[in-house]
C-alpha positions in Angstrom: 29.3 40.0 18.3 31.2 40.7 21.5 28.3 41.9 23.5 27.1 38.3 23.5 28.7 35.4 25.8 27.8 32.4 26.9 25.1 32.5 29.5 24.0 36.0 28.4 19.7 35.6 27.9 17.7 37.5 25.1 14.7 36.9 23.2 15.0 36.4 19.1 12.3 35.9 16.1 13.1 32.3 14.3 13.7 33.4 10.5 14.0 29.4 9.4 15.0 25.9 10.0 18.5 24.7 8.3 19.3 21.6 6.9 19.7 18.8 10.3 16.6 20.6 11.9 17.9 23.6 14.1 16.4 26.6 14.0 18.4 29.7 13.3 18.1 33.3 14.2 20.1 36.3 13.3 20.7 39.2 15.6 22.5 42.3 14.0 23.0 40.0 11.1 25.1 37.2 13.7 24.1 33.7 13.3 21.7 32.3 16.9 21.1 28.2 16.2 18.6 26.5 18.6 16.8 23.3 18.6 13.2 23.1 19.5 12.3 26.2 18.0 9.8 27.1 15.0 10.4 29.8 12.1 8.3 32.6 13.0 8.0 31.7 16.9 9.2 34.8 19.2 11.4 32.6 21.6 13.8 33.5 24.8 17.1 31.8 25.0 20.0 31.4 26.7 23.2 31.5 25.0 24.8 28.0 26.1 27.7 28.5 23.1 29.7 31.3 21.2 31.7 30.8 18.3 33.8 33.0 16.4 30.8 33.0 14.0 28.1 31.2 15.3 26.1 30.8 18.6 24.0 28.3 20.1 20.9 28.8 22.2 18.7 26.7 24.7 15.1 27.7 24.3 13.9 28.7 27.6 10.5 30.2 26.7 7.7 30.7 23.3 6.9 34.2 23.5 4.9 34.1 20.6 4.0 31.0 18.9 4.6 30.3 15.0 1.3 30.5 12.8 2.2 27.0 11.5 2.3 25.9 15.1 0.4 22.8 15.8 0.0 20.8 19.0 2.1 17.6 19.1 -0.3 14.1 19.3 3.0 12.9 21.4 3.1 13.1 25.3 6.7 12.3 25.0 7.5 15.3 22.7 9.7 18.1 24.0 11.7 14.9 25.9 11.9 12.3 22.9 15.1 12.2 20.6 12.5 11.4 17.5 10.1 13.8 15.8 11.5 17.2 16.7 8.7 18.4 14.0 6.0 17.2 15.3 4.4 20.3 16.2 4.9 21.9 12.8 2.0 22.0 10.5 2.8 19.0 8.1 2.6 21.2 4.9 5.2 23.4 6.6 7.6 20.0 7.0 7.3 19.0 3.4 8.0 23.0 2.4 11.2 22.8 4.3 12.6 19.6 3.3 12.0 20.5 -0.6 13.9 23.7 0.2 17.3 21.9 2.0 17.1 19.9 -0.7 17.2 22.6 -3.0 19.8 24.3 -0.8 22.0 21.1 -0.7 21.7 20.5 -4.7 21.4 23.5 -6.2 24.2 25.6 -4.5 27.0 24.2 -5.7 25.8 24.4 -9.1 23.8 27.2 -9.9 22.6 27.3 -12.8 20.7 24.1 -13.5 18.5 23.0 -15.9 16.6 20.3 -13.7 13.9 19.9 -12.2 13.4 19.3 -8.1 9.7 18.2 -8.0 7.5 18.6 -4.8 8.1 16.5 -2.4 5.9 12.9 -2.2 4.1 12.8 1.2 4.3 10.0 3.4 1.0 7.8 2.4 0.3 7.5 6.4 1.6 10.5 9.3 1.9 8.3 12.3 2.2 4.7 12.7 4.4 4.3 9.8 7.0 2.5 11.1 7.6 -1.0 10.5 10.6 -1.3 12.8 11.4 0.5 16.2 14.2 -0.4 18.9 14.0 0.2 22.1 16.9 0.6 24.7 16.8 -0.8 28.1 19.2 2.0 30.6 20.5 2.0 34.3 19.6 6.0 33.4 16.0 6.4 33.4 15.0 10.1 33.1 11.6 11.1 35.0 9.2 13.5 33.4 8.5 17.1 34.9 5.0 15.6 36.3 7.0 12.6 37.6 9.5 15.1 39.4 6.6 17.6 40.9 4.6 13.6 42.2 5.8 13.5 45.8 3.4 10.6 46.3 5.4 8.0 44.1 9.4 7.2 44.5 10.1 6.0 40.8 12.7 3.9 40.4 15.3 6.1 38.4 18.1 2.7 38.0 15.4 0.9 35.4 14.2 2.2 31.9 12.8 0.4 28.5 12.3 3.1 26.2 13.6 5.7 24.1 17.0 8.0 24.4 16.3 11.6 26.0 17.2 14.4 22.8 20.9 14.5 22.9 21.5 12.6 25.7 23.0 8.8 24.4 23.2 7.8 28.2 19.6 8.9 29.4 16.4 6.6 28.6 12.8 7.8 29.2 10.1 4.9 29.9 7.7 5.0 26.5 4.3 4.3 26.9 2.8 5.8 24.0 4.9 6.3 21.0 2.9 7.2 17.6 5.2 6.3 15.1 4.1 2.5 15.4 1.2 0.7 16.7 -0.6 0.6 20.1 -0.1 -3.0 19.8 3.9 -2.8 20.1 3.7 -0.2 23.2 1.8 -3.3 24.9 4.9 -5.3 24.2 7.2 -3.0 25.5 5.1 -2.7 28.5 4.6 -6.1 29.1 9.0 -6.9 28.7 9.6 -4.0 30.6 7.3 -5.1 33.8 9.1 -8.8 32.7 12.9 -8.1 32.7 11.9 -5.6 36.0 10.7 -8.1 38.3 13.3 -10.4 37.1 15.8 -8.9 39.3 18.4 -9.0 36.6 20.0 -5.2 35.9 19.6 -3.1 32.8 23.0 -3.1 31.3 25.2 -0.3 32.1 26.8 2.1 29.4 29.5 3.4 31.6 30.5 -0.3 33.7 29.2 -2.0 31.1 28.0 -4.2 33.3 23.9 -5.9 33.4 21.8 -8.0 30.7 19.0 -6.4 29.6 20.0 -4.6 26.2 17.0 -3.9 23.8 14.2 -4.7 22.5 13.1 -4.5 18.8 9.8 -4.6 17.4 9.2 -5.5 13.8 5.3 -5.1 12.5 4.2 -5.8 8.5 1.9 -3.4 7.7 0.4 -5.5 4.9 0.1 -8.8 6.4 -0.3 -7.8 10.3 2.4 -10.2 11.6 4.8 -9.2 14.7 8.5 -10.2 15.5 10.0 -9.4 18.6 13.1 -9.3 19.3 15.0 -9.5 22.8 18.5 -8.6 22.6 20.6 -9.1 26.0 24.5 -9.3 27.3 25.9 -13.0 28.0 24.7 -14.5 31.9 24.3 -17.9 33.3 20.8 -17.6 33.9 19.8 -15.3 30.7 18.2 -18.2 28.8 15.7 -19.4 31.6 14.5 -15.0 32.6 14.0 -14.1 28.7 12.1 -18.1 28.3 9.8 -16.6 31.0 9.6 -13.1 29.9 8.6 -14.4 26.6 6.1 -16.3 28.1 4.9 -13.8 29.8 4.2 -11.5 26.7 2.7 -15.0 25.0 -0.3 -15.4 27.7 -0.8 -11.5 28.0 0.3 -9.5 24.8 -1.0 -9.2 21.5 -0.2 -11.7 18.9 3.2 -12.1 18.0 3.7 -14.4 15.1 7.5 -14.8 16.1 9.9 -14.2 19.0 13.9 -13.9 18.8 16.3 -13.7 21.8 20.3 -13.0 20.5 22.9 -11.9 22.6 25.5 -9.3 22.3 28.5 -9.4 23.9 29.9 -6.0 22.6 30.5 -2.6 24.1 28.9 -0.9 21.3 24.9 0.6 21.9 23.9 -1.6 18.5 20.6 -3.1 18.7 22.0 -6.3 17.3 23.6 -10.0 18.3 24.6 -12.9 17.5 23.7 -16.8 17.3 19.7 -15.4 17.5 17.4 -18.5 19.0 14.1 -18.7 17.7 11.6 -19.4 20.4 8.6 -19.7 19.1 7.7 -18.8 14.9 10.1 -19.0 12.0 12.3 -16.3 12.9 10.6 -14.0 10.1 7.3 -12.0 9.1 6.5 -11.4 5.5 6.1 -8.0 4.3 4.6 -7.4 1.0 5.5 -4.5 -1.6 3.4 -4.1 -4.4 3.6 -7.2 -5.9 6.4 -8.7 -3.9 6.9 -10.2 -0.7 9.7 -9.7 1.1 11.0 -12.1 4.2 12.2 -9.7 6.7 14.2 -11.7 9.7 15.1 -10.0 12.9 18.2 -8.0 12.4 17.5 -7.4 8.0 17.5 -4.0 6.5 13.9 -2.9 5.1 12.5 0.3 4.3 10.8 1.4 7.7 8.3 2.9 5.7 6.6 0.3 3.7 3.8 2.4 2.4 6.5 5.3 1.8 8.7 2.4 0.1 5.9 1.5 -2.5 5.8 4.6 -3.6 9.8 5.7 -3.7 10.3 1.8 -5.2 7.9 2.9 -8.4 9.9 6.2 -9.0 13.4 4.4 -9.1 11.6 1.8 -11.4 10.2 4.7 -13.9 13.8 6.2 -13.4 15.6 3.1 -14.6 13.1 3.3 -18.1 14.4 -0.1 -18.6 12.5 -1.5 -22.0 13.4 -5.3 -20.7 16.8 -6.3 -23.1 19.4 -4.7 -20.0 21.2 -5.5 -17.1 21.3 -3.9 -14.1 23.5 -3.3 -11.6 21.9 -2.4 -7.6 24.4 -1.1 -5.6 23.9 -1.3 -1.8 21.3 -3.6 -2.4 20.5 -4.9 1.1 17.9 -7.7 1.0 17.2 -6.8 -2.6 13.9 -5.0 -2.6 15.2 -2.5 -5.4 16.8 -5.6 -7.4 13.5 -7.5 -7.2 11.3 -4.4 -8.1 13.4 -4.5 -11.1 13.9 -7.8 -12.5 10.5 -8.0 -13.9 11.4 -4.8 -16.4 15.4 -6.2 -17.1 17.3 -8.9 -18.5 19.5 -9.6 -16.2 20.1 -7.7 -12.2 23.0 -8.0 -10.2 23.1 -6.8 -6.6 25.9 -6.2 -4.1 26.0 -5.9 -0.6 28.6 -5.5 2.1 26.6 -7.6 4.8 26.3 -11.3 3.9 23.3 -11.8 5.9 21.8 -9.3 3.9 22.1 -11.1 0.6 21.5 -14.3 1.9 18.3 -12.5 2.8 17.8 -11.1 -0.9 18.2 -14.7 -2.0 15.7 -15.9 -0.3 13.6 -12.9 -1.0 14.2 -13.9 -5.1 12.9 -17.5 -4.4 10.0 -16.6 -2.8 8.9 -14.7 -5.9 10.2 -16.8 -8.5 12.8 -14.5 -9.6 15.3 -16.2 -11.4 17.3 -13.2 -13.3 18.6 -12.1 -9.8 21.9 -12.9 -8.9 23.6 -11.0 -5.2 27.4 -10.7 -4.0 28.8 -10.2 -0.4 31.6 -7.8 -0.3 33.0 -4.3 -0.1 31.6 -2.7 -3.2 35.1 -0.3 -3.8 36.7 -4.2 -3.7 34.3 -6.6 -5.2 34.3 -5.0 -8.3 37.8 -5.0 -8.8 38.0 -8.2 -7.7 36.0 -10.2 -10.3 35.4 -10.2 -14.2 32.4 -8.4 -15.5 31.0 -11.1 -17.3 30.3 -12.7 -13.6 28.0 -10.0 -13.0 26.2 -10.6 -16.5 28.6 -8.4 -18.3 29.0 -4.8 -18.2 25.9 -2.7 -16.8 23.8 -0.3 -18.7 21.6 0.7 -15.9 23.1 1.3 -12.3 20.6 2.0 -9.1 22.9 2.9 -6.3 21.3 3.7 -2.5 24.6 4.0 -0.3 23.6 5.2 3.4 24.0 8.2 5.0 27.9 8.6 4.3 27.2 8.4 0.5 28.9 6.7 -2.1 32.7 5.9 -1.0 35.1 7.9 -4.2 36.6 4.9 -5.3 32.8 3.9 -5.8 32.1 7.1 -7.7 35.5 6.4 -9.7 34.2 3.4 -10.9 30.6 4.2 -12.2 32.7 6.9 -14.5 35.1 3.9 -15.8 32.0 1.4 -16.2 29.8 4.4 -17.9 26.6 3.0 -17.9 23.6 4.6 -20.3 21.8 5.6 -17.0 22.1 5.9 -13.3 19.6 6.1 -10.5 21.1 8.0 -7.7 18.9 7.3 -4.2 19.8 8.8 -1.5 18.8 9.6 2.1 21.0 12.6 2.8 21.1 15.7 0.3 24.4 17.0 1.5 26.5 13.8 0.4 24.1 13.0 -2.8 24.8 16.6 -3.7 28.5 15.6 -3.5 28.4 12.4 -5.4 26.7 14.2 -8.5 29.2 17.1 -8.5 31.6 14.2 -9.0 29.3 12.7 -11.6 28.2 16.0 -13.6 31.9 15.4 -15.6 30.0 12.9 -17.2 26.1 12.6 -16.3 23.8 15.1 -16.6 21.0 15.2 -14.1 17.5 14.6 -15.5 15.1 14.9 -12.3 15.1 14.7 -8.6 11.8 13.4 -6.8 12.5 13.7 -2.7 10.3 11.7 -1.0 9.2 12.1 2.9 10.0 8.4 4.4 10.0 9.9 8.1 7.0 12.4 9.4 7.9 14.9 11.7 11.8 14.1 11.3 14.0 16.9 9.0 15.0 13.2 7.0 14.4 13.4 3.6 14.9 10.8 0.7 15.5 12.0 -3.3 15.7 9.9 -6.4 17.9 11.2 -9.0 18.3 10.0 -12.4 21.0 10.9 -14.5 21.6 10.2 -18.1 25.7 9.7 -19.4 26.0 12.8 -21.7 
């Protein structure tokens, strides 16, 4: 549309939300996508860019609001980076994610005879997380009420909170986030004020220069017990400031059964670091899951949703159908929740892992519920199983669970489920666009039974689907 340029403002009606979040508009039939905007909202924009194709708009104004509009619980929303649905009816979220889902899967290969079942709701809406990072930033952002206060000059070179939408160098203060408990914004509170009077800096993104790096806050849902920890850059005097400011937080903050400080040295925004020092606690909080405990140490991977996890855990366990005479193979098996939730149902499970901290972690997870029919392996999946004999792993699998992140399976991966050909495989996933990709690559040999998406992550467009598909 050549009447339209880059700056150019108009108003537009919001026809839908794509897959990622944005909203998208058409006007004479040309493509408008804008974030912060709701299907059936009247909205004002301004064009900000024009593709050949394609523009994008910033929302300047909600000329008419949507009828599934609902007011956010979040005084940080419209700034945050998280929940960019939070003022959607929560109906309207899980209608949306079914239908990317739909869109991602069925697309490529219509027709299908399978079934994409409603989406399973996220037991709890807000205080569902079981893990949130915080960043500490020589960039904090003020509010518009902090802006318009003439009566207080806020200190714009300090911030502990969360990253500004679409801004990785800009860090609001947080003082009230809902996706986990009151209890953890009184630790960030009380480290913030800590690390402020210190007189140590926030570290730098751009001279890379500072200590103060991030704090992560890790909460079971199940048995109420808190790790913190305090991730900094390498100083002389680091060790003494984070002994205080963990004292600090000791005599004044809520319980916290443990408290980590590790330090990393890198460049890279990664809430993460090495040689962690336990100062007070065992370095770990228990988490339960069903029947199973899980020890969760300060830089594991767990399911941030533990209520969510129970839930998406039983599917893959009905999906597997094991009758108790196979063995199983858990691909991406992190700290072996998956593995575990399946040993009591299987001869014999084998899981792999790239991170070695990980299955140390999944060993320890298998000891401290007696599971003995567990066995884990460090290593690059598309290399570790080239690398040893199946009867290492138990022998060849007839049920594989695979749960790769975002990027999906890697094709030499894919390559060699088709060469092992197990009976069955359980596809999770966490991103429809790559899952739907790894099945076209499987449907030469697997039919697809079933696909159960779950919502892990209120008021986000995340979704999670389990898929099981039977060798043909």
């Amino acid at each position: 549309m050549e009447s339209l340029r880059k700056g150019s403002e108009l108003a537009l009606f919001v026809d839908k939300l794509i897959f990622g979040g944005k909203a998208l508009s058409r006007l004479d039939g040309f493509v408008v996508l804008m974030d912060r905007a709701l299907p059936g909202q009247r909205v004002r924009v301004r064009i900000t860019k024009k593709k050949a194709n394609y523009a994008e708009a910033q929302v300047l104004e909600v000329l008419e609001r949507s009828p599934d509009q609902v007011d956010p619980a979040c005084a940080h929303f419209g700034v945050c980076g998280g929940c960019l649905w939070q003022d959607l009816a929560y109906a309207e979220q899980l209608a949306w994610k079914h239908r990317h889902v739909r869109e991602c899967l069925l697309e490529p290969r219509e027709p299908v005879d399978f079934p994409i079942f409603p989406v399973t709701p996220s037991p709890v809406l807000y205080g569902y997380r079981n893990k949130m990072e915080f960043t500490f930033s020589a960039y904090r952002w003020l509010s518009s009420d902090e802006v318009a206060c003439s009566e207080v000059a806020y200190d714009r070179t300090f911030a502990l909170g969360l990253h500004v939408r679409n801004r990785y160098d800009r860090v609001f203060d947080v003082h009230d986030c809902r996706l986990e408990s009151p209890e953890a914004m009184v630790v960030v509170d009380i480290l913030r004020r800590a690390a402020k009077e210190s007189g140590l800096a926030p570290y730098h993104v751009r001279t890379h220069q500072g200590v103060w790096r991030f704090v992560v806050v890790r909460e079971s849902k199940k048995t109420g017990q808190r790790l913190v920890h305090l991730i900094t850059a390498d100083a002389p005097e680091v060790h003494r400031t984070v002994e205080r400011a963990a004292r600090e937080l000791e005599s004044q903050g809520p319980p916290v059964t443990t408290f980590v400080h590790s330090i990393n040295r890198s460049r890279a925004q990664v809430a993460q670091g090495e040689a962690p020092r336990i100062l007070w606690g065992s370095g770990a909080i228990e988490e339960h899951v069903g029947r199973l405990r899980f020890r969760v140490s300060a830089q594991s991977f767990f399911q941030t949703n533990t209520l969510g996890a129970e839930k998406l855990y039983a599917a893959v366990l009905e999906s597997a159908a094991l009758t108790g005479t196979e063995t199983v193979w858990d691909l991406y098996c992190g700290t072996g929740s998956i593995a575990l939730t399946l040993a009591a149902q299987a001869r014999k499970v084998s899981g792999f892992e790239l991170v070695e901290e990980a299955v140390a972690d999944a060993y320890r997870n298998a000891a401290l519920n007696g599971v003995d029919n567990c066995h884990f392996f460090a290593g690059d999946l598309k290399d570790v199983l080239r690398q040893h004999s199946l009867n290492m792993f138990g022998g060849p699998p007839d049920v594989i669970v695979t749960d790769p992140p975002r990027s999906g399976m890697h094709p030499k991966v894919v390559r060699m489920l088709l060469e092992l050909a197990p009976r069955r495989i359980v596809a999770v996933s966490c991103n429809p666009s790559t899952l739907a990709r790894d099945l076209s690559a499987l449907s030469q040999a697997y039919k697809v039974c079933a696909v159960q998406p779950f919502d892990l992550f209120p008021h986000t467009p995340h979704i999670e689907c389990v898929v099981r598909l039977d060798r043909r």
